[in-house]
N, C-alpha and C positions, 0 to 999 in steps of 0.2 A: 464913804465906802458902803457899799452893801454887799452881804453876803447870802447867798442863796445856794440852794444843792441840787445836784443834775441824777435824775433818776433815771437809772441805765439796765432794772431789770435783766439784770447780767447771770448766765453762767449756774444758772439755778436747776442741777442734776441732782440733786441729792433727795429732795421731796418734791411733791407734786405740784404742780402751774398754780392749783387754788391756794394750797398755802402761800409761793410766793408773792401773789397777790395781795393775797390776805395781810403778808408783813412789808409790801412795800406802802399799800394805803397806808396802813397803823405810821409807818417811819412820813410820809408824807404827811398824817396831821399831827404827827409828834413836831414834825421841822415848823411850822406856826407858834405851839407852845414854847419853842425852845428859841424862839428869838429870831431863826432864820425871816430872809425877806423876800427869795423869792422860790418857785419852784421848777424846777427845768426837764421835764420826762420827753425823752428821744423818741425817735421813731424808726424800727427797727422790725423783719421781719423772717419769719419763716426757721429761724435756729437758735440754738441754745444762746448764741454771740451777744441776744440783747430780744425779749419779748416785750416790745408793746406799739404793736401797730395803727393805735390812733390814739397819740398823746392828746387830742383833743377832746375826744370822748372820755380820756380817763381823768384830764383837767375837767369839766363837765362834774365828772362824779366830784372827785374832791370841792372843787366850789362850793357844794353844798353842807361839806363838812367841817369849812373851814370861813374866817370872815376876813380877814386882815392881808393874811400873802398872798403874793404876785403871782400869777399863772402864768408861765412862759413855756412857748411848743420850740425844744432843744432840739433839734428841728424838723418841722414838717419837709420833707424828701418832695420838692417840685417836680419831676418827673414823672414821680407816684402817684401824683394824685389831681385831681380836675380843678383848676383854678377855680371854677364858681365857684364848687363846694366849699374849697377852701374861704374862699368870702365870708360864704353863708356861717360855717361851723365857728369861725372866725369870731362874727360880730354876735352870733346865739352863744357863743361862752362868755362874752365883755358883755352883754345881757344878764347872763345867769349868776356871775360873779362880780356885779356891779362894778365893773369896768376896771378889774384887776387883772383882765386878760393881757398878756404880750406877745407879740409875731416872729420865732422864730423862725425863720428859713433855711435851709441847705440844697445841694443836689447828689447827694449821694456816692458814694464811691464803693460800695460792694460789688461785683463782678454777678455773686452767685444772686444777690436780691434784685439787680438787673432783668437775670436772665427769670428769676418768678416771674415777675410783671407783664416779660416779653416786650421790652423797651432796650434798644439797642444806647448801650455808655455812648455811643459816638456822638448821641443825639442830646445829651446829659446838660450842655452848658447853653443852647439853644432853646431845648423845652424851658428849661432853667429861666433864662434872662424874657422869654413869652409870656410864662407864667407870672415871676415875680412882678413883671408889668401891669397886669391884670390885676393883680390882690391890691397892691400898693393904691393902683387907684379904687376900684371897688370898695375895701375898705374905707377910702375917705369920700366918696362920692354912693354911695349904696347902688351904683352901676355899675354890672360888667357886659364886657364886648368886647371882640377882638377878632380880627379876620389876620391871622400870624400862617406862617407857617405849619404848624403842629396844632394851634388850638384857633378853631373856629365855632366862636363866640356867639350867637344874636347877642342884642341887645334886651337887658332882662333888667328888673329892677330887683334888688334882693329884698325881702322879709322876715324878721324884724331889719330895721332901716341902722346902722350905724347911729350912735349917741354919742361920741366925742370921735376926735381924732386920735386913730394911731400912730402920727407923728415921731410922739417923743418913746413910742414902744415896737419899734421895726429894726429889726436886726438879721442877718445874714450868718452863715459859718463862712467864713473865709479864712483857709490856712494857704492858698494860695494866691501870685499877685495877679493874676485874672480876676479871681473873686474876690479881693481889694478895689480895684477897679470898678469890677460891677457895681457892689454897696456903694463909691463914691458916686457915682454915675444916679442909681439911685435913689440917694438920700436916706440910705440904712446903714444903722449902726453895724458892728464888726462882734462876731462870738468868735473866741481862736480856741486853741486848747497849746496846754504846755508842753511842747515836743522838743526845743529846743534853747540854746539859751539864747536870755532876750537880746543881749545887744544883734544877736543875725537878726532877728527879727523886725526891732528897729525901725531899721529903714525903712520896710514898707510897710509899718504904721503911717510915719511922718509923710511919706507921697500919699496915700490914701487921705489924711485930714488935708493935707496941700489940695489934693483933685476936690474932696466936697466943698473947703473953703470955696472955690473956685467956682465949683457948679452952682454952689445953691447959698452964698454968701453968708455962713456963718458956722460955726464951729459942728466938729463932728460930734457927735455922743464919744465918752467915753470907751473903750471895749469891754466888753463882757469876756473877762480870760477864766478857763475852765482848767481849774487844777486840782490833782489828785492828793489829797492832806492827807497827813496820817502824824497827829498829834499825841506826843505821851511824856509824861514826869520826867522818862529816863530817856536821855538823847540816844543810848544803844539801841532799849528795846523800840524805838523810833525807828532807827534805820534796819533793824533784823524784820519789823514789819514792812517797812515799804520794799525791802530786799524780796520779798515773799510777794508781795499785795500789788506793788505798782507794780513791780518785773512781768507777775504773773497776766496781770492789765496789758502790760506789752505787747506778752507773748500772744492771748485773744487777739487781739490787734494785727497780729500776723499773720494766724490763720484764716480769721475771718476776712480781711482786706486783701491777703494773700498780697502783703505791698511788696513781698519781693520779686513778684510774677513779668511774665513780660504781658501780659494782657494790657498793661496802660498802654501801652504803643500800640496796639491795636485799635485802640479808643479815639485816636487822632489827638488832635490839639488839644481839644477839651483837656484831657487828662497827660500834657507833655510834665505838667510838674510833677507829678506823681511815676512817673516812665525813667526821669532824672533820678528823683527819690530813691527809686526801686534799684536801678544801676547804683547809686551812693551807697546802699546799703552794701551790695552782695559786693562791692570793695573793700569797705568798710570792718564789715565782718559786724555781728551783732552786738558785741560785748563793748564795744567803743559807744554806738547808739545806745546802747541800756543804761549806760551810766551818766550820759547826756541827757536823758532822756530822766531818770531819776532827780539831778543837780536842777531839772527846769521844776522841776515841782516840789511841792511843799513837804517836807517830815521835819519832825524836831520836836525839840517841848516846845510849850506855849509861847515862853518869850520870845525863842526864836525866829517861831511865825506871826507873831505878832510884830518884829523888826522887822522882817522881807516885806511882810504886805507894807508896814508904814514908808519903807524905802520906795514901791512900785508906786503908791501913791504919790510922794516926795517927785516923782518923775513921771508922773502923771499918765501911767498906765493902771487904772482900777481892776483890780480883781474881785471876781463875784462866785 
């Protein structure tokens, strides 16, 4: 198992953008000292909900500050941004950080960071699966092109040149089975995050390793599962924190995604899981999700999370 932490620049109203900065760098080269393995900085724009808009440039900085942990992009938003680039930025940080960089991917689901960009969500899983086409080979061939729909490509040779394969470091966000699908198709690993418990989940891990077995003859990577811990001595003041800390995590998540809106159904297909979701919820009512949603992720003392993670592994879902 490896264990790495997802830098989420979250919700930082209380002092100014330079100190926050200031203490997430410091917490990023604290997490190499203290044993962590890898580092995961999102990419998120324009509000309080999550500041840092090129996790690759701020991978970039830390590389230099650090020698040993993994640089993973939690994930660069394909819609958002120019598949070359992405190439380029790509293989210049597995240059900078001698080849500790890793490929995160997603495509987004903000409504309001949509509409900054001026990129219509309907076009989300399209630009998405163009893009993702492009990197995946670019990175292992140092050439992109592409005459797609949305991105037209010449044919360019990127500088510096690719030095090893990204193979075993490509990964996708898929909390959807579309975007199971996609990663099988391919040949990327799977990031999820904890929203529900796992046996619903399950299932469309097992068809996603079923479809990669299939496509590309051999075992999927592991998943990269992303959960909110909140570890302490006393099993209460454990839960009186996550009661506060993850709920409050939810609640951003609400506003910011706005998941109970009916915007997903505007969105077409792309976004019909999320359109589902959003109807689930406003039946539901909140307080059944929060506490769902709390039971998927980690609080406790130590022993405790140290028996769920050996369990996850025991059944062959790794959490990092």
């Amino acid at each position: 198992m490896k264990i790495g932490v997802q830098l989420a620049f979250q919700q930082h109203r209380d002092y100014p953008d330079r100190e926050m900065y200031k203490h997430e760098v410091r917490l990023s080269i604290d997490a190499e000292e203290m044993g962590f393995d890898t580092l995961w900085p999102v990419e998120h724009h324009f509000f309080d909900y999550s500041m840092c808009p090129d996790n690759m440039q701020y991978l970039s900085f830390i590389a230099a500050r650090t020698h040993r942990v993994q640089l993973g992009t939690g994930a660069i938003i394909l819609p958002w941004n120019n598949p070359m680039r992405v190439v380029e930025k790509m293989v210049l940080l597995d240059h900078l950080s001698d080849g500790r960089a890793i490929l995160g991917l997603g495509r987004g689901l903000s409504k309001r960071e949509y509409r900054g960009f001026g990129v219509a969500m309907a076009e989300a899983r399209e630009r998405f699966d163009e893009a993702a086409e492009m990197i995946v080979a670019g990175l292992e061939t140092g050439v992109v092109e592409a005459d797609g729909k949305f991105y037209k490509q010449a044919r360019v040779e990127i500088r510096p040149r690719p030095f090893k394969s990204f193979k075993d470091r490509r990964y996708m966000v898929a909390m959807s089975p579309d975007s199971l699908d996609v990663a099988a198709k391919m040949g990327l690993g799977v990031m999820l995050f904890s929203q529900f418990q796992w046996e619903k989940v399950e299932p469309g891990l097992t068809a996603y390793r079923q479809q990669y077995r299939t496509a590309h003859g051999e075992d999927a990577p592991f998943p990269i599962i992303n959960d909110f811990v909140v570890c302490h001595p006393d099993k209460r003041k454990a839960e009186e924190i996550a009661r506060k800390h993850i709920v409050g995590y939810y609640w951003s998540i609400m506003e910011h995604y706005e998941l109970t809106g009916s915007h997903f159904k505007d969105a077409g297909k792309a976004y019909d899981y999320y359109a589902k979701g959003a109807e689930a919820i406003n039946a539901t009512g909140h307080d059944a999700v929060i506490e769902e949603f709390l039971d998927a992720n980690l609080w406790g003392d130590p022993d405790l999370i140290i028996e769920v993670c050996a369990a996850a592994v025991k059944s062959s879902v790794t959490s990092t």
